[in-house]
Rosetta silent file (secondary structure, phi, psi, omega in degrees, C-alpha in Angstrom):
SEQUENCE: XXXXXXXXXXXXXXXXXXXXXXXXXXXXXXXXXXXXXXXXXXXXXXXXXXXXXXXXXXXXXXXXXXXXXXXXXXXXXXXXXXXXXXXXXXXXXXXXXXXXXXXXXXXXXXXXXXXXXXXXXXXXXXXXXXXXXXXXXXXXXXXXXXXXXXXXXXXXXXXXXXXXXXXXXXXXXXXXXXXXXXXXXXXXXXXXXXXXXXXXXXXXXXXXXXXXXXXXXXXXXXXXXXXXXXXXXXXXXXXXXXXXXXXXXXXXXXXXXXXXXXXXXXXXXXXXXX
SCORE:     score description
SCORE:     0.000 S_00000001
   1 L     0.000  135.259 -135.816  -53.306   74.386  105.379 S_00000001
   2 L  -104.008  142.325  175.787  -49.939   73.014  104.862 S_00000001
   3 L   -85.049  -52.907  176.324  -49.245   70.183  107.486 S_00000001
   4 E   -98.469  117.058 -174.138  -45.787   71.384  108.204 S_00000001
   5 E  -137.648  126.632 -167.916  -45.662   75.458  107.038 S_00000001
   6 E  -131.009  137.492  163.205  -42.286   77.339  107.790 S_00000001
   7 E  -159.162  148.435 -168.132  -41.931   80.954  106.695 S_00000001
   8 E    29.469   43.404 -161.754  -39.091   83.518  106.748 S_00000001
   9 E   -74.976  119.991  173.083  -37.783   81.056  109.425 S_00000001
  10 E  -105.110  117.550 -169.004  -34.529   82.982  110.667 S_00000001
  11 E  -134.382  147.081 -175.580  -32.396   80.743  113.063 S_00000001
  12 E  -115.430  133.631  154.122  -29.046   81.609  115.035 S_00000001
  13 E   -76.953  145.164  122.995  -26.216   79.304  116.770 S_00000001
  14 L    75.567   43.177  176.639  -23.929   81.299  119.482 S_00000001
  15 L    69.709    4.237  173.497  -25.392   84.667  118.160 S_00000001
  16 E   -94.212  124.448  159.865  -24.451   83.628  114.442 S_00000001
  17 E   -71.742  118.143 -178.129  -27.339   83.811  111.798 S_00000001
  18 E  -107.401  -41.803  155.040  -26.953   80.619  110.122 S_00000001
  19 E   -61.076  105.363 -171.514  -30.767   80.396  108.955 S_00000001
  20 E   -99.521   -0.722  162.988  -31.692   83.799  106.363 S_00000001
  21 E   123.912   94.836 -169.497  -35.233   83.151  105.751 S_00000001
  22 E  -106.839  113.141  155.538  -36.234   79.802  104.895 S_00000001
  23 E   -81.190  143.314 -172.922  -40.126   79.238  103.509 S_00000001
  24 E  -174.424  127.854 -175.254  -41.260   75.756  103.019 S_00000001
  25 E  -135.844  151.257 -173.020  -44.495   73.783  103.230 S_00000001
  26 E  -148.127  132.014 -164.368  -44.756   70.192  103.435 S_00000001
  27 L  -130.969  179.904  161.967  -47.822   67.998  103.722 S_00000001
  28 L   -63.975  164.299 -174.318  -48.273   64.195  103.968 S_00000001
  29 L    71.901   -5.030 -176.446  -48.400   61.871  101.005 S_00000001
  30 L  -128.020  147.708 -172.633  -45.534   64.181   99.753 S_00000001
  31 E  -117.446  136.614  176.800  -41.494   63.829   99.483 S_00000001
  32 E  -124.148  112.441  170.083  -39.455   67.241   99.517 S_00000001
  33 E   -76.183  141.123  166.314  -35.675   66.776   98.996 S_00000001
  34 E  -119.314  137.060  177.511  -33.341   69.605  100.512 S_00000001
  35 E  -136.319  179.045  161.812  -30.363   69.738   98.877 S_00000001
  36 E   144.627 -169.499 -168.588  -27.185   72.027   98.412 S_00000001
  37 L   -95.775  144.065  171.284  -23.486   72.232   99.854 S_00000001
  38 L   -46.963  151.029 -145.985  -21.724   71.993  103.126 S_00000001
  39 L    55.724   29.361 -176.875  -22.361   74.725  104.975 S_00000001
  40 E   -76.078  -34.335 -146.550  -25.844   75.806  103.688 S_00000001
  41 L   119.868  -38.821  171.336  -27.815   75.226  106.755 S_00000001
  42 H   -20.359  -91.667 -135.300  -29.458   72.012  106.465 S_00000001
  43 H   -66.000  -65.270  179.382  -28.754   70.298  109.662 S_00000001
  44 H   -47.833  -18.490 -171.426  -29.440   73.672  111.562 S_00000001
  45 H   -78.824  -44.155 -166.495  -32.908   73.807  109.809 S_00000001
  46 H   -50.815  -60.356  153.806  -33.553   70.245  111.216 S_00000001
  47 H   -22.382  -50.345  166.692  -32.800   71.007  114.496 S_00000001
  48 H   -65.603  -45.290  161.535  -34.315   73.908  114.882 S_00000001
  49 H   -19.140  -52.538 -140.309  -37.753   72.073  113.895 S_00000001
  50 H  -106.918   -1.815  142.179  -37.183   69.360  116.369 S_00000001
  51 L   120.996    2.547 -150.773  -36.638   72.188  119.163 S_00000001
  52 L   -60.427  137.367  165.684  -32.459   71.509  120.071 S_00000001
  53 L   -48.885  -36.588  179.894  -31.773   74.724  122.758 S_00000001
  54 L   -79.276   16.059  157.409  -28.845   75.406  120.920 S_00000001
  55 L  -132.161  139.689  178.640  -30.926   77.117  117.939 S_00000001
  56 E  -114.033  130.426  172.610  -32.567   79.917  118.340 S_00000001
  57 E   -58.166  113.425  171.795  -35.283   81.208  116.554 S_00000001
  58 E  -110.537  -41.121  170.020  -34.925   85.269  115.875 S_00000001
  59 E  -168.672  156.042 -165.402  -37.647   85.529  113.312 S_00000001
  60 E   117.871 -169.565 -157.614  -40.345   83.848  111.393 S_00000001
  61 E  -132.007  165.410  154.438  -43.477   81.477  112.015 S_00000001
  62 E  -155.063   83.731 -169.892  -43.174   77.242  111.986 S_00000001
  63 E   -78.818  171.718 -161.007  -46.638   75.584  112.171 S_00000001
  64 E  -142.852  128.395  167.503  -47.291   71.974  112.871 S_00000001
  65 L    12.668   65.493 -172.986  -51.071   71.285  111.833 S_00000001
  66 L    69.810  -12.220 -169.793  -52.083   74.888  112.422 S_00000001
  67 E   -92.838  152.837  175.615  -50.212   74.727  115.594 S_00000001
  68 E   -47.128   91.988 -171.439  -47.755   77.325  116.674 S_00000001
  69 L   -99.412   15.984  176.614  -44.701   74.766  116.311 S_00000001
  70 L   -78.867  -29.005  149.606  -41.919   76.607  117.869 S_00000001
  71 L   -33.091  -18.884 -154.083  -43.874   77.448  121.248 S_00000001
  72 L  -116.930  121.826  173.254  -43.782   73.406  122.085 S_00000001
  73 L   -66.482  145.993  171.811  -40.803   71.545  123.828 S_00000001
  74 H    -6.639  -65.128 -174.234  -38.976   69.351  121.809 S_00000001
  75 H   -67.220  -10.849 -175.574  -41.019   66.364  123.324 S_00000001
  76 H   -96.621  -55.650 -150.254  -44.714   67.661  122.461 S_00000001
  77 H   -63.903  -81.636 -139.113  -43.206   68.434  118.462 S_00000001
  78 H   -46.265  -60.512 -175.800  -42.196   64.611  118.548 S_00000001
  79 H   -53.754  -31.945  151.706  -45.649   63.372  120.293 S_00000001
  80 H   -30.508  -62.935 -163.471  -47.422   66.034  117.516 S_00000001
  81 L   141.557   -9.127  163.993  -46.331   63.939  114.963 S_00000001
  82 E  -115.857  155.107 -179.699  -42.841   65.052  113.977 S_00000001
  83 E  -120.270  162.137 -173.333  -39.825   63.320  113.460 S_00000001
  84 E  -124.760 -179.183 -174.198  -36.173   63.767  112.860 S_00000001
  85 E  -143.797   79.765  179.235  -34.077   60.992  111.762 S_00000001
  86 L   -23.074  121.461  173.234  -30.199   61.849  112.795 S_00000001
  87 L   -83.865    3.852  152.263  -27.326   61.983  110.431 S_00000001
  88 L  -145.008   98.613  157.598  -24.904   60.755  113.355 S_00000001
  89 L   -39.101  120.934  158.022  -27.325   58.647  115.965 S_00000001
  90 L   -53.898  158.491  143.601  -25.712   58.769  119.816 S_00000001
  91 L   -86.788  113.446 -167.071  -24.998   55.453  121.185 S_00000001
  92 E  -130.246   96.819  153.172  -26.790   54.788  125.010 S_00000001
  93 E   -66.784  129.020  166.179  -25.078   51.515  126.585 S_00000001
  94 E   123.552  -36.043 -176.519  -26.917   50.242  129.060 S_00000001
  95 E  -126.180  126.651 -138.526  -30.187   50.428  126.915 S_00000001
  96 E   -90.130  171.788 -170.267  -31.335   48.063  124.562 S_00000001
  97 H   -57.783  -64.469 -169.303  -32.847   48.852  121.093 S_00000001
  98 H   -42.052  -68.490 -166.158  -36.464   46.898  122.072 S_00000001
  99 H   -54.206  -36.172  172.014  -36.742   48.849  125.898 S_00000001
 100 H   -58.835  -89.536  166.083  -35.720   52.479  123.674 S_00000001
 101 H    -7.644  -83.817  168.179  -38.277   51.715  121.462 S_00000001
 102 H   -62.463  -12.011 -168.338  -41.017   50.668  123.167 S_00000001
 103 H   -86.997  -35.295  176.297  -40.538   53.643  126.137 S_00000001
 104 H   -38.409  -63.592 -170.789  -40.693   55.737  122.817 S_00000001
 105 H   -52.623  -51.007 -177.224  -44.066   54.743  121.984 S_00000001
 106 H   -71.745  -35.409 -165.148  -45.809   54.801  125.497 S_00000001
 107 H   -79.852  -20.215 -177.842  -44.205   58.611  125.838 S_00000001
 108 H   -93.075  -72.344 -173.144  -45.929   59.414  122.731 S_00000001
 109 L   -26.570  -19.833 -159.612  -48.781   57.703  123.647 S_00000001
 110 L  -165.972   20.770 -159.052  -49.358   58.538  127.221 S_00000001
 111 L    16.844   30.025  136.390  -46.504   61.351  127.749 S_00000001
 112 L    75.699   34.216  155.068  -44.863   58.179  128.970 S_00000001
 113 L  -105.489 -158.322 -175.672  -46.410   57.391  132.810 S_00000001
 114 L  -108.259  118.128 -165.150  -48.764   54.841  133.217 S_00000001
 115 H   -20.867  -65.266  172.825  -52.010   55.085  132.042 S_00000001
 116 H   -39.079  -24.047 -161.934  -54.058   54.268  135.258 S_00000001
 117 H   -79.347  -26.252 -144.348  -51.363   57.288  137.165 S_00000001
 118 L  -101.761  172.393 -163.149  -52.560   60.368  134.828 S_00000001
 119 L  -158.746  174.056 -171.705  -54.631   63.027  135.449 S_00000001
 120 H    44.201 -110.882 -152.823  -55.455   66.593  134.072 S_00000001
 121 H   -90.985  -37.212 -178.720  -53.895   67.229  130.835 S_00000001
 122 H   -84.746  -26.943  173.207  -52.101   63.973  130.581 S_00000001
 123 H   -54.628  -54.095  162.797  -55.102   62.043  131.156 S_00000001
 124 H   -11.133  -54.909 -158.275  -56.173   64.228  127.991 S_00000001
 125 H   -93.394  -48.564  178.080  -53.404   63.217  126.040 S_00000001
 126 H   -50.210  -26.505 -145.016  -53.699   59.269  126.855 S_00000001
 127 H  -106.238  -50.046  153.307  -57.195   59.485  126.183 S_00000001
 128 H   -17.770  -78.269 -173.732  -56.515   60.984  122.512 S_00000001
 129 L   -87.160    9.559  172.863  -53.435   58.949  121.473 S_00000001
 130 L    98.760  140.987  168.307  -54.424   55.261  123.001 S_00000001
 131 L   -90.579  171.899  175.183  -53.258   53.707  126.486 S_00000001
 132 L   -36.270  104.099  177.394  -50.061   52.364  126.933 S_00000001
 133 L   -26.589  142.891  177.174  -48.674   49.580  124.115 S_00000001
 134 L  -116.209  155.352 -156.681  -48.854   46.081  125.752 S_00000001
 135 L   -70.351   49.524  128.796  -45.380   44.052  125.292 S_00000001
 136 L   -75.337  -80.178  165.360  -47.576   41.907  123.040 S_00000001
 137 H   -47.335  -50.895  157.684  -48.642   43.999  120.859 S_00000001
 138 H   -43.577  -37.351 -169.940  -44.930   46.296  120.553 S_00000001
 139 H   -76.088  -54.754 -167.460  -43.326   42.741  120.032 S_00000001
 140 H   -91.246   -5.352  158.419  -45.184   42.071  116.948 S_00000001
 141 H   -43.175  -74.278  167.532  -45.149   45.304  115.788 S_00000001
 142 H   -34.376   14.958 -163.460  -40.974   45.434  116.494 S_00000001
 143 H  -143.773  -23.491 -176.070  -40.598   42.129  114.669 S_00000001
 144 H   -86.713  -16.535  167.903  -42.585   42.995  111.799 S_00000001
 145 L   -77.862  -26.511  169.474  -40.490   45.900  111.319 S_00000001
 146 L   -93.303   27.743  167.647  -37.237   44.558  111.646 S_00000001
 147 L  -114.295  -58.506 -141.843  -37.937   41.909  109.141 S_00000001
 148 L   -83.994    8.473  173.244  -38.887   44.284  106.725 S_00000001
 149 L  -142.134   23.665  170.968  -35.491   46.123  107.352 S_00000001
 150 L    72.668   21.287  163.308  -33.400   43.418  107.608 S_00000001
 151 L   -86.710  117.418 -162.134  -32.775   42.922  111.131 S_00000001
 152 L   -89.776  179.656 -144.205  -32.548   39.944  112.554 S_00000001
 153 H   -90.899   -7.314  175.171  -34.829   40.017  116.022 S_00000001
 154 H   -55.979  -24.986 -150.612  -31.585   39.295  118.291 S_00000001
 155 H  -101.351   45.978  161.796  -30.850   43.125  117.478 S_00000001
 156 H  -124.786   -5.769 -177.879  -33.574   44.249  119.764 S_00000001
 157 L   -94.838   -7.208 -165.571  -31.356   42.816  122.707 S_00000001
 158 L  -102.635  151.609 -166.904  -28.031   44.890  121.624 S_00000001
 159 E   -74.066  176.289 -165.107  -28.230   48.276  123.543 S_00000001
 160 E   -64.451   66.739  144.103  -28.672   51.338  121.122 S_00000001
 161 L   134.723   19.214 -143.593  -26.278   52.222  118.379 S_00000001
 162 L  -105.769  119.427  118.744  -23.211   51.043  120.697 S_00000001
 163 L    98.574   37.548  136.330  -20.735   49.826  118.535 S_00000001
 164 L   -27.352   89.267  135.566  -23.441   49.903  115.358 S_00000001
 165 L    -6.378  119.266  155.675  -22.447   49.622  112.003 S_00000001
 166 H   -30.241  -64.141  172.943  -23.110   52.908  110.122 S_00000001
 167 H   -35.976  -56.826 -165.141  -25.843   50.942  108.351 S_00000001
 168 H   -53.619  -75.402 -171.486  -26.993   49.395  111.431 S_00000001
 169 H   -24.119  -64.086 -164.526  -27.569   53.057  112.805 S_00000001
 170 H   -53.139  -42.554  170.274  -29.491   54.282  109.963 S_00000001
 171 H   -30.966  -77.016  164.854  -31.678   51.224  110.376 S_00000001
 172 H   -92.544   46.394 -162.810  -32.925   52.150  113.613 S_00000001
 173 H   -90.149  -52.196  175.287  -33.386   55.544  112.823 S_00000001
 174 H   -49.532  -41.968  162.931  -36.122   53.972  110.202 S_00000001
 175 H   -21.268  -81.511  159.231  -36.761   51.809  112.611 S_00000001
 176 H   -46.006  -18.714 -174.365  -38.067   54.033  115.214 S_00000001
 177 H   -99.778  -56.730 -148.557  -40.237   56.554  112.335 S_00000001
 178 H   -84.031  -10.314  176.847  -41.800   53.198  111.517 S_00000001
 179 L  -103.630    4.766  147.320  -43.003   51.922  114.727 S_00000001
 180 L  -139.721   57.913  127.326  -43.936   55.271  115.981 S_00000001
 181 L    77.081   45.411 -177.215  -46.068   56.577  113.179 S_00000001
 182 L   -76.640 -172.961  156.097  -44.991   60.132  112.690 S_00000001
 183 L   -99.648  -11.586 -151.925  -46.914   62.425  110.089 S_00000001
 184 E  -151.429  116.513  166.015  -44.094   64.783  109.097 S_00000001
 185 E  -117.251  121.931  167.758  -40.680   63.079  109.034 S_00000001
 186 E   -85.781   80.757 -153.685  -37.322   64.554  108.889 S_00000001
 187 E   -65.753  161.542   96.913  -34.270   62.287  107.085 S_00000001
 188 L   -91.571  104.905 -167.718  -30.911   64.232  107.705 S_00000001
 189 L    42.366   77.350  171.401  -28.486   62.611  105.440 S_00000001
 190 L   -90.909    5.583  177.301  -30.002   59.165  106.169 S_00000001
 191 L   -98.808  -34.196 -165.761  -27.267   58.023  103.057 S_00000001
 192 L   -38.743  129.056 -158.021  -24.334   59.249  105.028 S_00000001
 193 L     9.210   72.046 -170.341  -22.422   56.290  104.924 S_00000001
 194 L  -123.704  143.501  143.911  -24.840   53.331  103.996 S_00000001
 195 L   -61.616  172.414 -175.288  -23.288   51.443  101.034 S_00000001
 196 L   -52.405  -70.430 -176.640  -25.851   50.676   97.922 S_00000001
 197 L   -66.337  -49.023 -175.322  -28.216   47.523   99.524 S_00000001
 198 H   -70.177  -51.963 -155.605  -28.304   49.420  103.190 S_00000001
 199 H  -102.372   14.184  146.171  -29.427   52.842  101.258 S_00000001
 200 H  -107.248  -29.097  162.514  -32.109   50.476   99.373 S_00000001
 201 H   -51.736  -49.935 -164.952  -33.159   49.088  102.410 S_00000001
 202 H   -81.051  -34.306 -169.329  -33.825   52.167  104.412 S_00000001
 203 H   -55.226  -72.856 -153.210  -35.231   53.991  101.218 S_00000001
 204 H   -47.868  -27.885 -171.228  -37.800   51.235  100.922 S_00000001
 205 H   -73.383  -51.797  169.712  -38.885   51.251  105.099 S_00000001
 206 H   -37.704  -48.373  178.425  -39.289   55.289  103.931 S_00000001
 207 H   -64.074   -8.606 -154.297  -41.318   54.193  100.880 S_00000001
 208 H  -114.777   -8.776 -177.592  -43.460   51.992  102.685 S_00000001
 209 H  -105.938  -34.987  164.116  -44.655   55.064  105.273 S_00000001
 210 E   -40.546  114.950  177.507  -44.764   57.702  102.894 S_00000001
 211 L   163.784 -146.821 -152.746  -48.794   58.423  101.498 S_00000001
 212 L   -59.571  -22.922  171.278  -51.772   59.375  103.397 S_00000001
 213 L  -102.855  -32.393 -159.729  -50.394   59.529  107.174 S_00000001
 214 E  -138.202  163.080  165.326  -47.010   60.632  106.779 S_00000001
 215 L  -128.512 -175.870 -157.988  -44.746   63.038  104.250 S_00000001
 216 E  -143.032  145.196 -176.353  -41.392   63.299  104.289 S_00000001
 217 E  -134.085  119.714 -146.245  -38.485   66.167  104.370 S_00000001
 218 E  -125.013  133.654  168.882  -35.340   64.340  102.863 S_00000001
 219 L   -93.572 -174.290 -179.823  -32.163   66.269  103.142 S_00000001
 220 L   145.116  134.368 -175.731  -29.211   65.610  101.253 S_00000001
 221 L  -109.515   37.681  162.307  -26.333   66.367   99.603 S_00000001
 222 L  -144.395  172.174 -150.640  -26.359   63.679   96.531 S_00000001
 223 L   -98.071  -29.578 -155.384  -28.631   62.626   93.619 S_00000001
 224 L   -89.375  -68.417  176.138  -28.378   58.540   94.506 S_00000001
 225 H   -14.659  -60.729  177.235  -30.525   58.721   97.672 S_00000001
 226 H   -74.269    9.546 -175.392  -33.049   59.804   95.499 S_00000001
 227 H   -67.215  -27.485 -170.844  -32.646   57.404   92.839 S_00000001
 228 H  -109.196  -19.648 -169.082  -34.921   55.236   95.690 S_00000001
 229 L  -128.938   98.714 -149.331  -36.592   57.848   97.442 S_00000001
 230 L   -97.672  116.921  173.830  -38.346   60.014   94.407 S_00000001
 231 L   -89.125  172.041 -177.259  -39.593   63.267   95.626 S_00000001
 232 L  -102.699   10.677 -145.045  -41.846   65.548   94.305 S_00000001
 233 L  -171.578  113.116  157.270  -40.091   68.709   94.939 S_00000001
 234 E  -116.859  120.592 -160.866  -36.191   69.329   94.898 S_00000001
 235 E  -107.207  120.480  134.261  -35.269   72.571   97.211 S_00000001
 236 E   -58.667  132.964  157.559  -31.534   73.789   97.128 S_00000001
 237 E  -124.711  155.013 -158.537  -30.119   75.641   99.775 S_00000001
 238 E  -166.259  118.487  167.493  -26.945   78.254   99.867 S_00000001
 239 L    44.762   56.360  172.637  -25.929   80.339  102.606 S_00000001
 240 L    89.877  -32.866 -177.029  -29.136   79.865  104.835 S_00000001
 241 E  -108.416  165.937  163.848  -31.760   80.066  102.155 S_00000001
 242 E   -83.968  101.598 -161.103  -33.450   78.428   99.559 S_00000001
 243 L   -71.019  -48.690  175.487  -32.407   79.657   96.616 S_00000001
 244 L  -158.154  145.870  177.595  -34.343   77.883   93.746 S_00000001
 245 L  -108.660 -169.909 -160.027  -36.684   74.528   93.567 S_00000001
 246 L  -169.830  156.890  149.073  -37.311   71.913   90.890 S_00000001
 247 L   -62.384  171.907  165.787  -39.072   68.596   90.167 S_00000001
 248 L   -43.220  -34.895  147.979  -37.975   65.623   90.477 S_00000001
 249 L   -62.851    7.418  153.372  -35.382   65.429   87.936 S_00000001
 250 H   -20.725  -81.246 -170.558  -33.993   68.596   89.474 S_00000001
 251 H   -59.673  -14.963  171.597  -31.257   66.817   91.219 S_00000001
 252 H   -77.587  -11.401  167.425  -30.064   65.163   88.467 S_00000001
 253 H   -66.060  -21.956  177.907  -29.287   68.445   86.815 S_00000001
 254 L  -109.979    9.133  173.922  -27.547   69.041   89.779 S_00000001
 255 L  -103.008   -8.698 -174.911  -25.670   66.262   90.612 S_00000001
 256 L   -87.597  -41.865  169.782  -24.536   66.781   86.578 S_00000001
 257 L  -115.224    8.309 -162.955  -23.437   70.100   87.227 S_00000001
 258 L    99.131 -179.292 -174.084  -22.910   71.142   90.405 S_00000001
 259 L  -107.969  -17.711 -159.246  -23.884   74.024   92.531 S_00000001
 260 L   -73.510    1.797  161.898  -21.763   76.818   91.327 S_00000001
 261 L   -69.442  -34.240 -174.740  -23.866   77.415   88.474 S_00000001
 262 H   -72.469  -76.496  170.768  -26.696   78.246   90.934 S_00000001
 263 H   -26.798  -41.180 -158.124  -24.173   80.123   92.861 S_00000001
 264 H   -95.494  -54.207 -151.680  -23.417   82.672   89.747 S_00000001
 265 H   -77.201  -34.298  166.589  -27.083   82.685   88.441 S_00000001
 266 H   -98.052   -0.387 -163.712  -28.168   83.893   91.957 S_00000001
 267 L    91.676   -7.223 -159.065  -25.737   85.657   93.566 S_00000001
 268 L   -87.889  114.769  176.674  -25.056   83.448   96.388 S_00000001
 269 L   -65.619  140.481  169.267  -21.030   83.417   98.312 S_00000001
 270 L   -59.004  136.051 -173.260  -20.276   80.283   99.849 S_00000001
 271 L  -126.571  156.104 -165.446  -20.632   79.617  103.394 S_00000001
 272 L   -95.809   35.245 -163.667  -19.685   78.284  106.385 S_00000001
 273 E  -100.279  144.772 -157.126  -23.071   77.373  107.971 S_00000001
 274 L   -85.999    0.000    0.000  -23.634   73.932  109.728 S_00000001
């Protein structure tokens, strides 16, 4: 059983089919690149995974470690074990990186009251996943992570993407996957505007969680992301589906030639899908 298993997932925005029946399995210890041209679908695939209202599921299955995962609000996928990693991160002034962070952790941890408070089903869930992080323990986690991704530890005091370097963002998207542990992770265009050393940085904090707890679903629409982050599996997508996959050297055939070869050999028109 596939840790992540998606089949003939069909997903709509504003009554538009953007998704056309996308199959896909993904397990830990494993890297899947999605690749293909604007307006394929990507983004909407992430989304729908990570539960946003504004896609709706019309047909198909999406399991999460056998579980049903489209049945589960947004916040149960994330405490589950999956993650998405934004290709343009919000900014929230007023709240610092460290205080984001750690409230992350305790909500996965404890569906984010205080341990001692829960009862029923959230006592359940605390009792699973660990009590509540203590700002000992979160501190040296945060500090060992933000060394290793090139943050200096003042940047746990600046509130949350506000006025962030592209780079910066992208940081604490990796940031955030590494100090709370998913199993299933979801890049979207994590390259989008990182220069060469910031897109070797974040590849390595990916490289260093990818193996036996976590796999990875790396979207993208270029070949140099992967020069650092080598999957094992290259998936194109074209007008909601996945047209044809590849190995790892996949993308370089396709970053050599393009898509419209693809286009011709399958049949596929170009589209206007987010």
């Amino acid at each position: 059983m596939a840790t992540l298993e998606i089949k003939d997932l069909h997903v709509s925005v504003e009554g538009k089919e953007i998704i056309k029946g996308v199959s896909i399995e993904v397990n830990k210890n494993e890297v899947h690149a999605l690749m293909g041209p604007n307006g394929s679908g990507k983004s909407t695939l992430s989304f729908a995974l990570a539960g946003h209202p504004k896609y709706t599921v019309t047909r198909g299955s999406a399991t999460f470690k056998g579980e049903d995962l489209l049945t589960m609000p947004p916040d149960e996928r994330a405490r589950a074990g999956l993650f998405l990693a934004f290709q343009y991160p919000a900014a929230v002034p007023g709240v610092t990186v460290g205080n984001f962070l750690r409230t992350a952790v305790n909500a996965k941890r404890a569906g984010g009251a205080p341990v001692k408070a829960l009862t029923g089903k959230d006592a359940e869930i605390a009792g699973k996943n660990g009590s509540q992080i203590s700002a000992r323990e979160f501190l040296k986690v945060l500090k060992e992570n933000m060394k290793n991704l090139g943050l200096k530890e003042d940047f746990a005091f600046r509130y949350l993407n506000d006025g962030f370097s592209g780079g910066e963002k992208k940081r604490v998207e990796i940031l955030q996957m590494a100090v709370l542990k998913p199993e299933i992770a979801i890049l979207d265009e994590t390259d989008s505007g990182l220069d060469i050393d910031a897109m070797k940085t974040v590849s390595d904090g990916v490289n260093r969680m990818v193996g036996p707890a976590m796999g990875a679903l790396v979207i993208t629409h270029y070949q140099r992301l992967l020069n650092y982050i080598r999957p094992q599996v290259v998936h194109v997508m074209m007008d909601g589906r996945i047209v044809t996959s590849g190995g790892p050297d996949f993308a370089l055939e396709l970053e050599a030639k393009g898509y419209d070869w693809i286009r011709q050999k399958y049949g596929v028109a170009s589209s206007a899908a987010a």
